[in-house]
C-alpha positions in Angstrom: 16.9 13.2 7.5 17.6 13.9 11.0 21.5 13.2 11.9 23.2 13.7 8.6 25.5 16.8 7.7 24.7 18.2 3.9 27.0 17.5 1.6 29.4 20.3 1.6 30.2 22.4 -1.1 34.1 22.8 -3.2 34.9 25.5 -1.3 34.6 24.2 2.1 35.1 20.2 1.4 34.9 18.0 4.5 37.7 16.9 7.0 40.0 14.0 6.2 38.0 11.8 8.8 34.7 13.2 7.8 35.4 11.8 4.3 36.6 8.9 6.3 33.8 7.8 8.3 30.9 8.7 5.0 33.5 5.8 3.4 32.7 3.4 5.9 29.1 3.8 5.6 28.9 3.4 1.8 30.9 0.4 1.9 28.2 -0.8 4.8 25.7 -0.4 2.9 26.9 -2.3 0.0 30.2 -3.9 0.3 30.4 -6.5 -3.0 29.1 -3.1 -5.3 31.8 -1.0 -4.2 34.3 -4.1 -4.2 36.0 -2.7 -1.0 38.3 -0.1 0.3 42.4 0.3 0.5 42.5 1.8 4.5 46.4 3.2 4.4 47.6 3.3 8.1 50.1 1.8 10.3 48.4 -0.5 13.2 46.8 2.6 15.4 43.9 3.3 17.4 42.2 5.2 14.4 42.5 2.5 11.9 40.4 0.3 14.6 38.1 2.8 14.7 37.6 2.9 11.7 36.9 -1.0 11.2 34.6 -0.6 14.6 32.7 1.6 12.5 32.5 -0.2 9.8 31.5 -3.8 11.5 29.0 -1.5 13.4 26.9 -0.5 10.3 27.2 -4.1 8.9 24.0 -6.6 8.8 24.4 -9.0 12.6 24.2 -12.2 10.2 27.3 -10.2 8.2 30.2 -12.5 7.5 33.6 -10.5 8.9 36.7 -12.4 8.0 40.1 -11.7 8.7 42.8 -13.4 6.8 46.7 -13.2 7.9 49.6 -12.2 5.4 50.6 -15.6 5.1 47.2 -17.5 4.9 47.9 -20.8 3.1 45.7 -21.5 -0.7 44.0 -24.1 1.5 42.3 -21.9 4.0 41.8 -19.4 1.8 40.1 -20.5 -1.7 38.7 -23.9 -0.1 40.6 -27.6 -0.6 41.1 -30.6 1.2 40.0 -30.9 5.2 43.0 -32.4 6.5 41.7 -33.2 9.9 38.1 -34.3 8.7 39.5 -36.6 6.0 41.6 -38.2 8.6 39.3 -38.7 10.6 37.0 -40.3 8.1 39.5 -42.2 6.2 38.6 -40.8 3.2 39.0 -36.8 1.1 36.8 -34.3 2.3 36.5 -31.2 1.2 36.6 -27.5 3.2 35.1 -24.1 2.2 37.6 -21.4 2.3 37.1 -18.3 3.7 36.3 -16.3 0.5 32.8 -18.6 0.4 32.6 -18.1 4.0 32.8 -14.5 3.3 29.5 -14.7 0.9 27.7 -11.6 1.3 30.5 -10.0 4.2 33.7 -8.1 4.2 37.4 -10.0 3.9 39.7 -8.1 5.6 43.3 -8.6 4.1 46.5 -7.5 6.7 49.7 -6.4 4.9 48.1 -6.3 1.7 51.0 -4.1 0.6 53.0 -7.5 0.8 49.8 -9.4 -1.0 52.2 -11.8 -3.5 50.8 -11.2 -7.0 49.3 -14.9 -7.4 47.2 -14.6 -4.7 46.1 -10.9 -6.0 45.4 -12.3 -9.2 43.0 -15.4 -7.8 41.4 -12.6 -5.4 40.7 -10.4 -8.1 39.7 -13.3 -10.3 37.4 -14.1 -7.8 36.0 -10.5 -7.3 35.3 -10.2 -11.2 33.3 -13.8 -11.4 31.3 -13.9 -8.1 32.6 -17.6 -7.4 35.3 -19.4 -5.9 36.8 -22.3 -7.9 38.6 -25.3 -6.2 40.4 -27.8 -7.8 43.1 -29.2 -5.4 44.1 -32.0 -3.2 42.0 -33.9 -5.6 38.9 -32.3 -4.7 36.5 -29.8 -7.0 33.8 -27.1 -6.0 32.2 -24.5 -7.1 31.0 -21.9 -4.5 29.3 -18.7 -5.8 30.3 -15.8 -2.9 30.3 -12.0 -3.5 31.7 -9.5 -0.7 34.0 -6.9 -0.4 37.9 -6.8 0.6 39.2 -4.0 3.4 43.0 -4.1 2.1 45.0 -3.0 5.4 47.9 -1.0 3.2 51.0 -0.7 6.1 53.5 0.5 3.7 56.0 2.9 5.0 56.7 5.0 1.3 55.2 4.9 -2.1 57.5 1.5 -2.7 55.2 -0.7 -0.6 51.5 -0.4 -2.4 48.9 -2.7 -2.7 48.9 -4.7 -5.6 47.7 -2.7 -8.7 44.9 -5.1 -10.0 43.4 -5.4 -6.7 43.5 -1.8 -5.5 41.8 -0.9 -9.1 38.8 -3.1 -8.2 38.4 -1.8 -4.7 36.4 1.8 -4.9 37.5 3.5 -2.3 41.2 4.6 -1.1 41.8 5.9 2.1 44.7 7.5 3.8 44.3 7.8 7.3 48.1 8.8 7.7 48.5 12.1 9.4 45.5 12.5 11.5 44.6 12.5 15.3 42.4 10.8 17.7 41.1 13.9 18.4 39.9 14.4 14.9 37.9 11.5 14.9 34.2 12.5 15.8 31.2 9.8 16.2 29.9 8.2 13.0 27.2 10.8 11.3 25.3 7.9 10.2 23.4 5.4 13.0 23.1 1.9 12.0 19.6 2.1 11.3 20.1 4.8 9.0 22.5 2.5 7.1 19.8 -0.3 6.8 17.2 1.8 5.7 19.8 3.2 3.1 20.3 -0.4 2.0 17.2 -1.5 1.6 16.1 1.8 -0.5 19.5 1.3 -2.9 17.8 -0.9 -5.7 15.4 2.1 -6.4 17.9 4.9 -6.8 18.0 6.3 -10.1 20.8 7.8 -12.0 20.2 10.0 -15.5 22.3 9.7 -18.1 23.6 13.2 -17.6 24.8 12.1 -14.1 26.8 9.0 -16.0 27.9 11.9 -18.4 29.4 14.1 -15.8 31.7 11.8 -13.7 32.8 10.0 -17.1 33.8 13.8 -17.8 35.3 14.3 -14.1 37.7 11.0 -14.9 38.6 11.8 -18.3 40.3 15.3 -16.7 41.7 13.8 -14.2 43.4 10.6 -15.8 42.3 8.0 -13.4 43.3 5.2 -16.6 40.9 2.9 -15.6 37.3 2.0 -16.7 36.4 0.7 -13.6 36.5 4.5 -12.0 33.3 5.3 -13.7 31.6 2.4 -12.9 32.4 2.2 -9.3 32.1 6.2 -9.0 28.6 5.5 -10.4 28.1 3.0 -7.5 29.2 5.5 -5.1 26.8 8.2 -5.9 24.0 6.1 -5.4 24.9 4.8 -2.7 25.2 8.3 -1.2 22.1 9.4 -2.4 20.4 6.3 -0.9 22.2 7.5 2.6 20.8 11.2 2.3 17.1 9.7 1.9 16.9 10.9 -2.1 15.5 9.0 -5.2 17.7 10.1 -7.1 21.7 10.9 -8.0 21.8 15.1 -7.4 25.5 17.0 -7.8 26.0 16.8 -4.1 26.4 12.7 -4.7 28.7 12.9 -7.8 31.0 15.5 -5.7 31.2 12.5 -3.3 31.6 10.3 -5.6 34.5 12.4 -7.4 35.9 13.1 -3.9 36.2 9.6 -2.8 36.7 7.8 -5.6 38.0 9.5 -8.4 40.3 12.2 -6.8 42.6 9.3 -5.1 43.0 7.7 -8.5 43.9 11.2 -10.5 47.3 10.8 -12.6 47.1 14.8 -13.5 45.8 17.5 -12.8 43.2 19.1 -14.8 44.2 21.7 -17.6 41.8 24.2 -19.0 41.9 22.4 -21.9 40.9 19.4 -19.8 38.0 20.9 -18.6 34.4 18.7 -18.5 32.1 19.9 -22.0 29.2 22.0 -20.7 25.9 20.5 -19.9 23.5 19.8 -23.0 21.6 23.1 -23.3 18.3 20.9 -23.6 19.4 19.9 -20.3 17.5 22.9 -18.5 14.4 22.4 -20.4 14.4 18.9 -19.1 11.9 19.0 -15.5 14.3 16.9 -13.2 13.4 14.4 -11.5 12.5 14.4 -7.7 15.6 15.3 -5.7 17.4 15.3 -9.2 17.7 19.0 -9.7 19.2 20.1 -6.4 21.7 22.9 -6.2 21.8 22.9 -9.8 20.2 25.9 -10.6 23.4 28.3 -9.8 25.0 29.4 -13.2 28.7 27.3 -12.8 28.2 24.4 -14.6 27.9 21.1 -12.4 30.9 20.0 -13.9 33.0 22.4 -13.5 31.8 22.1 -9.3 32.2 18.5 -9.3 35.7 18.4 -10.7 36.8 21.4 -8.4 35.3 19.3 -5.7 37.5 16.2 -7.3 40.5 18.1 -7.4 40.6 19.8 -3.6 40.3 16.2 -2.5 43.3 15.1 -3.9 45.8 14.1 -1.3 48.6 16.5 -0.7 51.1 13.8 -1.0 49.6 12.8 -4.5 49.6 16.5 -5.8 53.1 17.2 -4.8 53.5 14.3 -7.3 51.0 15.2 -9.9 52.6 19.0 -9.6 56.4 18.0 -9.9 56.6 14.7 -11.7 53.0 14.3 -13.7 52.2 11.3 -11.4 54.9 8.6 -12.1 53.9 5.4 -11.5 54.3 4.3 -8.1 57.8 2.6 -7.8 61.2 1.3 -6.5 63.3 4.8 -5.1 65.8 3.3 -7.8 66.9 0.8 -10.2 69.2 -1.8 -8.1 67.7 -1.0 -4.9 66.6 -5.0 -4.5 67.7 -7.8 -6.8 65.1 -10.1 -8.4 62.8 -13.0 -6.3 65.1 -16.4 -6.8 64.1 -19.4 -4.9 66.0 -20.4 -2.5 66.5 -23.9 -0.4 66.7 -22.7 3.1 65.8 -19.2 4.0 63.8 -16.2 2.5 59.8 -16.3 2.6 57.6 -19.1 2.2 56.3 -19.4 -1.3 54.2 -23.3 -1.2 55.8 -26.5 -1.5 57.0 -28.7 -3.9 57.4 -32.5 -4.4 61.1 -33.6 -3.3 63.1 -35.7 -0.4 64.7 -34.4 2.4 68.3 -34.1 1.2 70.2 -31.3 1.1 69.1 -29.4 4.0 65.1 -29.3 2.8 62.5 -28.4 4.9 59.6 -30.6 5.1 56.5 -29.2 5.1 54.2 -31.9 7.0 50.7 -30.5 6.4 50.8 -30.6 2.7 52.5 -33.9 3.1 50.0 -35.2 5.0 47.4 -33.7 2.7 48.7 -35.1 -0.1 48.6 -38.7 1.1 45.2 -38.9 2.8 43.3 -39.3 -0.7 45.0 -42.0 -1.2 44.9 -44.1 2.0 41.4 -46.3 1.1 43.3 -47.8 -1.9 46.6 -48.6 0.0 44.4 -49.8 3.3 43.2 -52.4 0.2 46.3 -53.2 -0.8 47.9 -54.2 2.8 48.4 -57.5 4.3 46.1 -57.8 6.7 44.6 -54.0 6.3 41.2 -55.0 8.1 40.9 -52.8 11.0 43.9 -50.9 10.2 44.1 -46.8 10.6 47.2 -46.0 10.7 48.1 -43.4 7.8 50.4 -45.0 5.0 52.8 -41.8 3.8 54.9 -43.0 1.0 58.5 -40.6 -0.3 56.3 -39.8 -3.4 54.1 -37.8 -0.7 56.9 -35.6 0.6 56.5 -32.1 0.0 59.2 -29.4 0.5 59.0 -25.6 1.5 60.3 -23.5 -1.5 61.3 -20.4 -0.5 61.9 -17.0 -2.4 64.7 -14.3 -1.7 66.2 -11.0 -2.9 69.3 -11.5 -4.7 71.6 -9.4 -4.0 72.2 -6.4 -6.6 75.4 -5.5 -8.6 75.8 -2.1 -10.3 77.8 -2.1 -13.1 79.1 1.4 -14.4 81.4 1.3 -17.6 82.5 4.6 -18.3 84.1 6.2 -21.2 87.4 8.0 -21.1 88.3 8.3 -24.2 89.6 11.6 -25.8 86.5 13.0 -27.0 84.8 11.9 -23.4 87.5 13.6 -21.7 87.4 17.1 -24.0 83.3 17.6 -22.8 81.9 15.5 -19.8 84.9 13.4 -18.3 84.8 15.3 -15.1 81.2 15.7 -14.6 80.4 12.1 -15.4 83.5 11.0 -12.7 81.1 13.0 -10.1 77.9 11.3 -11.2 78.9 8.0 -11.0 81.1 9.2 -7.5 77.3 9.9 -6.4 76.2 6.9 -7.7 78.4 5.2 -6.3 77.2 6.6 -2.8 73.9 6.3 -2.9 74.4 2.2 -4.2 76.7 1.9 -1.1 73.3 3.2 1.0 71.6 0.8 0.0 74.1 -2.0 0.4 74.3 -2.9 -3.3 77.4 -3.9 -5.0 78.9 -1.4 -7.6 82.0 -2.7 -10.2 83.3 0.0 -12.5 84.7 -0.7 -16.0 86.4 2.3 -18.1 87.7 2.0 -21.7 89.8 4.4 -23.6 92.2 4.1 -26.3 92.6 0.1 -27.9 90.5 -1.8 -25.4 88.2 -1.8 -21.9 90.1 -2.6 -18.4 88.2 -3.6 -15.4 89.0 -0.9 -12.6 87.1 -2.4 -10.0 85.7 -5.6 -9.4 82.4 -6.0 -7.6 82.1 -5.0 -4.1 80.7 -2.7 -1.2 84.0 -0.9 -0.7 83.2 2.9 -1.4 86.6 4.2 -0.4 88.1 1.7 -3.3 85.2 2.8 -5.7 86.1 6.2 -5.1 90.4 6.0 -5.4 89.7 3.9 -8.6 87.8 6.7 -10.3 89.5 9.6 -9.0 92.5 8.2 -11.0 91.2 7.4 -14.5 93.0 8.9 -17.1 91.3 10.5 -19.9 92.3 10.3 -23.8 92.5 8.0 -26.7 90.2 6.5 -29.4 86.5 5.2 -28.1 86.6 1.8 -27.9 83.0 1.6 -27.5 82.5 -2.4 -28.5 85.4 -3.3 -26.2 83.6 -1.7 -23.0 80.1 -3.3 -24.2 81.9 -6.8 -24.3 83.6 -6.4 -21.0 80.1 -5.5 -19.1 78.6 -8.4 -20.5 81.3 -10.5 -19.6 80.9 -9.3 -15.9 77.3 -9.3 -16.3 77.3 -13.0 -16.8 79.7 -13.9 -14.4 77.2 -12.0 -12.2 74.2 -14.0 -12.9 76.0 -17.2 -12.7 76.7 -15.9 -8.8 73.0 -16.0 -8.3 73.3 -12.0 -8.2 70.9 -9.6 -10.2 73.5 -7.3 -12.3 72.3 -3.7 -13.5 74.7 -1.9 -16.1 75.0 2.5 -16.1 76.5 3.5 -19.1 77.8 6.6 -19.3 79.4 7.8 -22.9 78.9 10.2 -25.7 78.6 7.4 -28.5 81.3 8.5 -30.7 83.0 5.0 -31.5 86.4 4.7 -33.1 88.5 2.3 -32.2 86.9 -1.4 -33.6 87.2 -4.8 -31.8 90.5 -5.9 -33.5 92.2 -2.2 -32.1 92.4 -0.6 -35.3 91.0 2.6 -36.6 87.5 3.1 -38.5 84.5 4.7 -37.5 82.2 2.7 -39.9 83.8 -0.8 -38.4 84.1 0.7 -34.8 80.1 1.6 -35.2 79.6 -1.9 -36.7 81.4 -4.4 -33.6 79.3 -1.5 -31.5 76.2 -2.4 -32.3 76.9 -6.4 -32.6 77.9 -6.1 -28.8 75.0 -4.0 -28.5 72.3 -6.6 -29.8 74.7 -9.8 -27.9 73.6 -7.3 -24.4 70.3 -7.1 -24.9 70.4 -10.9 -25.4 71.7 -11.0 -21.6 68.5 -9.2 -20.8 70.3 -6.8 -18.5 68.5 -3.2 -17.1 70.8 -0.9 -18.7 70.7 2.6 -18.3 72.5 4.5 -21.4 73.2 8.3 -21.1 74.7 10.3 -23.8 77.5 12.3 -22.1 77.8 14.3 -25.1 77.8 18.3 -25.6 75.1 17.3 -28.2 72.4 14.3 -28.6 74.1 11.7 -30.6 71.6 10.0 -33.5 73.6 7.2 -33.1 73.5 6.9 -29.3 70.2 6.8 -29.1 70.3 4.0 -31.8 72.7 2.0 -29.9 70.1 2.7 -27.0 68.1 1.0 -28.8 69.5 -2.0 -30.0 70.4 -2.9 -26.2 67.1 -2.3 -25.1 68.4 0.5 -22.6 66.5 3.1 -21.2 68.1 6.7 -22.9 69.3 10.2 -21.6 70.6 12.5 -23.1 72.1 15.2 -20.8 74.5 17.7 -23.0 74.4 20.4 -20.1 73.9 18.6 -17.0 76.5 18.7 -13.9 77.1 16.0 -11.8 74.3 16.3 -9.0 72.0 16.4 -12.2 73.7 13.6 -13.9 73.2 11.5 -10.7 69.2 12.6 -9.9 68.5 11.9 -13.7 69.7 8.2 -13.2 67.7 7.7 -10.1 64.6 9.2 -11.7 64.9 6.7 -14.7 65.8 3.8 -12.6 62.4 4.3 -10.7 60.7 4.4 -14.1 62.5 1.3 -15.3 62.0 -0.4 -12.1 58.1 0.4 -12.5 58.1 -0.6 -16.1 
């Protein structure tokens, strides 16, 4: 096939654009098989590029929609036409863009800030080939398959597109890092893309080719069972590209360099490695183009998954090699509060029926939109209505902007300085929480601090931004005296709640080694002191607060990690940490419970 590059070999895989641009054509040639493509990249010159390329090897009668962040249910899955039905004096109905799409390529901007409704109904629509509308009292049924280009902008591993989406679309790009310069002319002409689509239906794939990227995913973790499927996709597609009749070990290295490598939540171990091939496999006569390069005595598996694995991006090994892939997530726990609505100000979220008091917004489209279905009945019921087009809108018809916001985000740290705190980890968990305390300030969260020793808890510092105060406060707590423990889980609940009713998202650190002494009442008693522990352990987890427990101990505490549990905290047990380690643990587990 004149034009096209071999497929390279595991030892010498293809540039970052290379990979780039054979992306493009595959999801050319069949755009609704692959589902689509995450492209990662700021605005730039490349990322249009890439897109020019992509449009380029698209069918001319090729649908090519792009929708905005904040495109409204209306446009988008299909509803009332506003203007039409005004016109006309009575509802009629408008195709959205996903059935205008039928058969094209939707191409989402900031999908990274895609809210997780409209993923859901996206990826709804992806899984049933149809749009559904039933809305502004009107209902449709429009059958539409196509693929979604999701434009991810993010800055950091925080901003991703949404999950369920991104594990429909087949393949993920990151275009991050590279130069104009880098970016040579498309390998593949647009003729070459149409004869590769009109060949697809009659590629073949054994069951030994199915075999081997199943294998390929397993080692790598992708998690999903769409990988296979979709990887599957992608080898035949390639195959049809390349002019063969077949899937060879060329494809499935594209296929586990494109689609599988990006989705890879380890790294393979030697115990991980692919089963050998079948040994009947080689007394099998392949099929024509079926038996390329496989003749060498590595087993295809072993070269695909080595092709997999130097196609994983750099940023994703560091990760895979330091952290075993954590979940993509929140830098920490506290970092933003929760969504709340909000009356005035935050980001648009649909309307709701209301008046205008208080400050509301009206939102005079949906207003409108909700009244012009009903105009022919109240024309019928005016005096006098022959002739009459003006537009009866009633207070029942009013619909108000909601808006959602971040609340803002309180810290709460209650720290034990008892005696027995004081003998091991006083010190070290004063310079945690001083750490702590810094990084909340950084990002402009609240931090209170609550410490109890001896017959009860005292509230050192109430919430606020001020770390100079944070700091003093801490640098003068005593240490010594029973362990109150139930007194200091009362207190943060107590704050937690007046918290919430501030329309603030409260977070609780607890840093203590568990040993409780001192009951509710102030007296002695470890079995009673355990008891009113665990009672104000069960009322927190009633509050439904993130609380992060770490057992301060010189020894892991049975019953700390019980009283872990009965709050529903997230545990750590750090007998021989100092404080720079105290502070990196509790920002490592607030990403995870932020993911979670």
């Amino acid at each position: 096939m004149t034009g096209v590059a071999p497929a390279p070999s595991p030892a010498s895989s293809p540039a970052p654009w290379a990979d780039a641009v054979l992306a493009a054509a595959a999801l050319a040639v069949d755009p609704a098989g692959l589902g689509g493509a995450v492209l990662r990249s700021p605005p730039s010159p490349l990322r249009d590029q890439w897109l020019k390329l992509l449009c380029q090897g698209q069918p001319a009668d090729a649908p090519w929609r792009r929708v905005p962040l904040h495109v409204t249910d209306g446009r988008l899955f299909g509803g009332l036409d506003l203007a039409a039905t005004l016109r006309a004096g009575k509802p009629l109905a408008e195709r959205g863009l996903l059935a205008e799409c039928d058969g094209g390529l939707l191409i989402l901007a900031s999908a990274e800030r895609l809210s997780a409704a409209t993923a859901a109904r996206l990826t709804a629509t992806l899984d049933r080939g149809m749009v559904a509308v039933e809305r502004d009292g009107t209902t449709a049924r429009h059958r539409t398959r196509f693929g979604i280009v999701a434009l991810d902008e993010g800055l950091d591993d925080s901003e991703a597109v949404p999950p369920a989406l991104a594990d429909r679309l087949a393949l993920h790009i990151d275009l991050n890092g590279l130069r104009r310069g880098d970016s040579p002319q498309s390998v593949f002409a647009p003729e070459e893309i149409a004869r590769a689509r009109r060949r697809l239906r009659d590629v073949k794939a054994s069951e030994s080719d199915v075999e081997l990227l199943c294998s390929v995913a397993l080692a790598l973790g992708t998690g999903s069972l769409r990988a296979e499927a979709l990887a599957l996709g992608f080898a035949r597609i390639h195959a049809a590209l390349h002019g063969r009749p077949a899937v060879a070990r060329p494809d499935c290295e594209a296929a586990a360099r494109l689609v599988l490598a990006p989705r890879a939540s380890r790294l393979p171990l030697p115990d991980d490695e692919p089963p050998a091939a079948e040994e009947n496999q080689a007394e099998t006569p392949p099929e024509d183009g079926e038996g390329e390069d496989r003749g060498s005595d590595t087993p295809p598996e072993d070269l695909v998954l080595a092709a997999a694995q130097a196609a994983i991006p750099p940023r994703l090994l560091t990760q895979l090699q330091s952290a075993a892939g954590r979940p993509r997530g929140r830098s920490a726990a506290g970092r933003v509060g929760a969504l709340q609505l909000a009356r005035r100000r935050g980001r648009p979220v649909g309307t709701r029926r209301g008046d205008l008091a208080g400050g509301n917004r009206l939102n005079l489209v949906e207003t409108l939109r909700t009244a012009a279905p009903w105009q022919p009945l109240r024309r019928d019921r005016q005096d006098g209505a022959e002739g009459n087009r003006r537009m009866e809108v009633r207070r029942d018809d009013f619909r108000i902007v909601r808006f959602k916001q971040r609340s803002e985000s309180v810290t709460i740290f209650v720290v034990d300085a008892s005696g027995s705190a004081a003998l091991h980890r006083l010190a070290e968990a004063k310079g945690a929480v001083e750490l702590l305390l810094a990084d909340c300030y950084a990002r402009r969260d609240q931090v209170a601090l609550i410490a109890f020793r001896g017959g009860g808890a005292e509230v050192l510092l109430p919430p606020t931004r001020s770390l100079v105060r944070a700091k003093r406060e801490l640098a003068a707590l005593p240490g010594g005296g029973g362990t109150p423990l139930a007194a200091g889980l009362d207190a943060a609940r107590v704050m937690a709640e007046s918290v919430n009713r501030q329309g603030r998202t409260p977070s609780l650190v607890l840093l203590t080694d568990g040993r409780a002494n001192v009951s509710r009442d102030g007296s002695g008693g470890r079995a009673q002191a355990e008891d009113d522990a665990r009672h104000a352990a069960r009322r927190l987890r009633g509050a439904g607060l993130a609380t992060l427990f770490i057992d301060t101990g010189p020894r892991a505490n049975p019953f700390a990690r019980d009283l872990a549990a009965e709050m529903g905290a997230r545990y750590l047990a750090l007998p021989r940490a100092d404080a720079r380690s105290l502070s990196a643990a509790v920002q490592n587990a607030g990403a995870a419970e932020a993911v979670s």
